[in-house]
N, C-alpha and C positions, 0 to 999 in steps of 0.2 A: 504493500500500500504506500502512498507517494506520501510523506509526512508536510503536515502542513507549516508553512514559511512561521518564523517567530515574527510576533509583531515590530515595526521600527522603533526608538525611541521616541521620535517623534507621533506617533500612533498612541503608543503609553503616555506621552504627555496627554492628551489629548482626552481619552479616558479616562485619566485620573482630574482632568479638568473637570471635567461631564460629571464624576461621582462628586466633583467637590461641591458641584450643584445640586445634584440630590441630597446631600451630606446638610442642604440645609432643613432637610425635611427628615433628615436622620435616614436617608436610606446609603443604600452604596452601589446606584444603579446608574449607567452611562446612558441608559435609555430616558431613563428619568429627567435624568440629568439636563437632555435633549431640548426635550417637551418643556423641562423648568426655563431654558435658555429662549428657546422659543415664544413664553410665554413672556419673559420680561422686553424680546423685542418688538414682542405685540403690546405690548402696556407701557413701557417703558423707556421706547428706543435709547433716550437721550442720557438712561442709565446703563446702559449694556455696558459701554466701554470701561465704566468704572470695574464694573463689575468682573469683567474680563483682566483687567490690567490689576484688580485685586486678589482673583485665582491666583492668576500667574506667580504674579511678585509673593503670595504665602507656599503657594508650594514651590517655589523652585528657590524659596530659603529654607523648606526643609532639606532637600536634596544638597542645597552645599553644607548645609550644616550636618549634614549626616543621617540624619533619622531616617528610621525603619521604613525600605521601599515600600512592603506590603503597609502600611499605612497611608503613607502616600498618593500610591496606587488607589485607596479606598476613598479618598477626595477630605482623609480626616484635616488634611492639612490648607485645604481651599477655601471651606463656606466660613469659616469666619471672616478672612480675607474679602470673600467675594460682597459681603454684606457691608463690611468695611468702605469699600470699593461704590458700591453703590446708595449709602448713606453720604457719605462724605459729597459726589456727584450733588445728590438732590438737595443738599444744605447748604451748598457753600457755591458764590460764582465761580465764573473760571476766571481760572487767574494762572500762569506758567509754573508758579510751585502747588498748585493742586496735585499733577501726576506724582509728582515725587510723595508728598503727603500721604496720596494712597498707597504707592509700594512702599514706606516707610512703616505707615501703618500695620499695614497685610504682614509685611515683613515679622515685625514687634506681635501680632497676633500670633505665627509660628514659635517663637522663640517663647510664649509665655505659655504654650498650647501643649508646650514636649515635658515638660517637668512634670507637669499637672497630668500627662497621662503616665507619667513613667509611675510616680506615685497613687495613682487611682490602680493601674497591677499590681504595685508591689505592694503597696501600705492601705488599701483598701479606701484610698478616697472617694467623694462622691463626683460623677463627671462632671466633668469641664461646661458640656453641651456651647453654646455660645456666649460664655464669658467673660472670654477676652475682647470679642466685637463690642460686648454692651462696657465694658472698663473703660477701652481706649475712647466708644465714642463720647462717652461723659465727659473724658479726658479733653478730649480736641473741641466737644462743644463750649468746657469751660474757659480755653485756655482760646476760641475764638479771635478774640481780641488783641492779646498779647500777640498770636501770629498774623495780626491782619488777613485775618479770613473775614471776609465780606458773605452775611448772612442770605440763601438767597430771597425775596417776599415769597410771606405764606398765598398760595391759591386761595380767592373767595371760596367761601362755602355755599353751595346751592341747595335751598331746600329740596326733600323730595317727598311724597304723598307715601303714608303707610300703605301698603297696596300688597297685595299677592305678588305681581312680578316684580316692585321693589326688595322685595324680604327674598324671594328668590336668588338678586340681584347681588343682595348683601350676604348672603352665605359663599357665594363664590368670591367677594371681595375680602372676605372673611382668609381665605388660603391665598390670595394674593398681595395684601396687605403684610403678610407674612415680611417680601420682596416688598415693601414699598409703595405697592402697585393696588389702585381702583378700579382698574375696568377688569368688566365683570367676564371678557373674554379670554383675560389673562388669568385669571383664576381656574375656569375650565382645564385650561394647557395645563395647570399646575396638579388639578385632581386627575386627569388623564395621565401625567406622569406616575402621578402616587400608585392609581390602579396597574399601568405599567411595571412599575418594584412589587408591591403587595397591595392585594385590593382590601386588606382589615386595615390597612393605614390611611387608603382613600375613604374609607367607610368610616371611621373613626375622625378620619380631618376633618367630614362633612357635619358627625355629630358635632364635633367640638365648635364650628361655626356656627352651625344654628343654634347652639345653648349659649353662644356667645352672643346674638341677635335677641334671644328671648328673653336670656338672662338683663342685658341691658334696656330692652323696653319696660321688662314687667317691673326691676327697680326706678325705672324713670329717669334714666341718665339720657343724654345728650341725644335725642333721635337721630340728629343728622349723623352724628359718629359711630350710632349703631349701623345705620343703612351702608354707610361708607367703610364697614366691615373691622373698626380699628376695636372693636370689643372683642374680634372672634381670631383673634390669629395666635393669643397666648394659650388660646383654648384646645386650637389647632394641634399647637405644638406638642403642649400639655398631654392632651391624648394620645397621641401618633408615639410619644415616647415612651409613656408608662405603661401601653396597651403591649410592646416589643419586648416589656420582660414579666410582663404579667398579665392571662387570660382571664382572671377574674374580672367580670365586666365593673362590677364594683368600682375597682380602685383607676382608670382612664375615669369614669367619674367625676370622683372623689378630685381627680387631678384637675379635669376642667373646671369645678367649683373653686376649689383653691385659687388658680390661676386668675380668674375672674373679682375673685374678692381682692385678689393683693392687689390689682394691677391703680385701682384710683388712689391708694395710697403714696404711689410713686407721684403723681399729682401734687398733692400735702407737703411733698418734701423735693419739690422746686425739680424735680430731673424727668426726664422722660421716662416712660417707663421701657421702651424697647421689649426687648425678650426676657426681661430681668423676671417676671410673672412667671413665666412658665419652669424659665432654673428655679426658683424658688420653691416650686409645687412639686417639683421631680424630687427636689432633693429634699422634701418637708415628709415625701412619703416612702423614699429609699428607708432615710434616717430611722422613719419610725419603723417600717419594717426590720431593719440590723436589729431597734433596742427590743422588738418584742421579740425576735429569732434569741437576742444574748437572755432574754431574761426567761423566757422556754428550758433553755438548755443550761440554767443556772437551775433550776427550779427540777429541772429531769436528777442532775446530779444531787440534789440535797434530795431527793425520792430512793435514790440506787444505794446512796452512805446504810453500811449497816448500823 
């Protein structure tokens, strides 16, 4: 049988670009990956670049810094980068030290990204997930000024009628919002990826979006920010991650609640909230998980003592 050609390096790059896109929805799929990229030049043209020049410059500082190809390869070393990348883009105008800004960024996202996983295997940390994108952007939001970053004006807000095909509307803005991105077409591409990797994380995004829509009408927060789906992407995430190491339907739940209730707090205390919601709900239900696993297995051992 004729063995088949190994891929180029350039082809490897290339895939582990595409998973670093999935990588933001927690999968590790180059098809996903696709559809996600697809998805932001459908919603987002005028972020792609960032976004692209933010893969890049994270993963190819893992690669000279050394880190683990099979990681790499898996895009763990891209979607912070890439968010980076396309945060920075929709915040700040252009200006000549923008690009560097992002690859310095993306860059400093790797290098904070590797410790933090070497010790989540060996000393049983909690993930990382996007921590480092939600650190640094705080960081560059605070420090605006001091770098002459020129803020760019926020878009008017348009009202829009509670309606069936609004709420529709907002459950796919829900998984696009994720990215940055309102149109409700770009959301599609994004749940088409999802079902592309695993269809229980598409299924699960889709819950986590409309308890994010329900959630925030039935408390009466901001209509317009529910319809514009910025209530349902910590929900998204929230579920999509907790539902990949645990089938009890329960606790994806349990995670989208959490997620929902932290997120207006970040409000109260002057910072955006980004994805900061969803780390927080992952790692509020890891945690308790460990202490009722240590305190089981303290409680077995005082049962066995003769």
């Amino acid at each position: 049988m004729p063995t088949r050609p190994l891929p180029t390096p350039a082809l490897r790059g290339f895939r582990a670009l595409l998973s670093g896109f999935s990588q933001i929805f927690l999968q590790a799929d180059p098809g996903c990956g696709l559809l996600i990229l697809l998805g932001i030049a459908v919603g987002a043209p005028e972020l792609l670049g960032g976004a692209l020049l933010g893969g890049l410059s994270s993963m190819l500082t893992a690669q000279r810094r050394g880190y683990a190809s099979a990681d790499i390869e898996q895009g763990l070393y891209g979607y912070n980068g890439i968010l980076l990348g396309m945060l920075i883009s929709m915040q700040f105008q252009w200006s000549a030290s923008l690009p560097l800004l992002i690859m310095a960024s993306a860059g400093l996202s790797s290098l904070m990204l590797a410790p933090w996983m070497a010790r989540m295997r060996n000393r049983q940390w909690l993930p990382a997930f996007t921590f480092p994108f939600v650190l640094i952007s705080w960081l560059l939001l605070e420090l605006a000024t001091p770098l002459q970053l020129q803020l760019r004006p926020g878009a008017m807000a348009e009202s829009q009628p509670l309606d069936l095909i609004n709420s529709l509307a907002a459950m796919a803005r829900g998984l696009g919002q994720v990215l940055f991105i309102e149109r409700p077409l770009s959301g599609l591409c994004l749940l088409l990826g999802l079902f592309v990797a695993d269809s229980r994380a598409a299924a699960w995004g889709l819950i986590g979006s409309a308890c994010g829509l329900g959630f925030a009408l039935y408390q009466g927060w901001e209509q317009h920010s529910a319809l514009a789906g910025l209530y349902g992407y910590n929900a998204v995430l929230a579920a999509i991650a907790v539902n990949q190491v645990n089938r009890n339907m329960a606790l994806p739940v349990l995670a989208i609640f959490l997620a929902l209730v932290l997120q207006p707090g970040f409000a109260a205390l002057g910072l955006p909230a980004l994805t900061m919601p969803f780390i927080l709900a992952c790692w509020l239900i890891s945690a308790s998980q460990r202490l009722l696993k240590q305190s089981a297995t303290q409680i077995d051992l005082r049962n066995t003592k003769p």
